[in-house]
Steps between C-alpha positions, in 0.01 A plus 500: 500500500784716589651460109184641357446780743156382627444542902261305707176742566434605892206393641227798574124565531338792510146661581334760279283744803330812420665527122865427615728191443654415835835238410669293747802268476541191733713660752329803508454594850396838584417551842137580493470175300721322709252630809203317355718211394635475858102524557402231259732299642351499842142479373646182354669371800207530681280363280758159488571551117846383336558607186682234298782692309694181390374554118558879436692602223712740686856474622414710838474479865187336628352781615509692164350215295164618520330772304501709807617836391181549250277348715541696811517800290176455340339391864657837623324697198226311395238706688134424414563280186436178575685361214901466501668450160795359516744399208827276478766499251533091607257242584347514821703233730320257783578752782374783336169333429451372837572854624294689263184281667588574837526862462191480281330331790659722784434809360177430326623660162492363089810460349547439144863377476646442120121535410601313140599219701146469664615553856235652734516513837196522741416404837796273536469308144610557161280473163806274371401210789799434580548368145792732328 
């Protein structure tokens, strides 16, 4: 790859609020993001959840294998809309599914992530079944 010039692509999502394209990378952590991640991760603690991170295409701590930074942004901003829309340069990995219910679940919100992939998350399930 290196002969021919071409470079591996960084994993990001981003979130499109109020007419604006919000980006993150997968180490992105900010520190009111990291705030509600550090709060996401308690919610899931207490709730007994694991996410299984064993599958994700990233070459990065544990703790920055999940989707967090977009996520916790949009929960920060989403205000009224019920609906978060979500979008992934790479497929969607187990953890990140599993997480994506809970916090559908836990904070009683849509979310519509890689919607031409068919994932959407409500009330703790996703349209996909499991099945992706």
């Amino acid at each position: 790859m290196e002969e021919f010039g071409v470079k591996a692509a960084i994993a990001c999502s981003w979130v499109e609020m109020r007419g604006r394209v919000y980006r993150f990378t997968v180490n992105d952590c900010s520190s009111p993001i990291s705030r509600t991640y550090d709060f996401l991760q308690y919610l899931m603690k207490k709730s007994g959840f694991v996410a299984d991170t064993s599958n994700a295409a990233c070459n990065v701590d544990e703790e920055h294998k999940l989707p967090s930074s977009t996520l916790a942004f949009a929960l920060i901003r989403v205000g009224d809309e019920k609906i978060i829309r979500i979008r992934k340069n790479f497929r969607v990995c187990g953890g990140c599914h599993e997480l994506f219910k809970f916090v559908s679940s836990a904070y009683e919100r849509e979310i519509a992530l890689d919607p031409n992939q068919y994932h959407r998350f409500t009330q703790g399930s996703c349209s996909c079944h499991d099945f992706w």
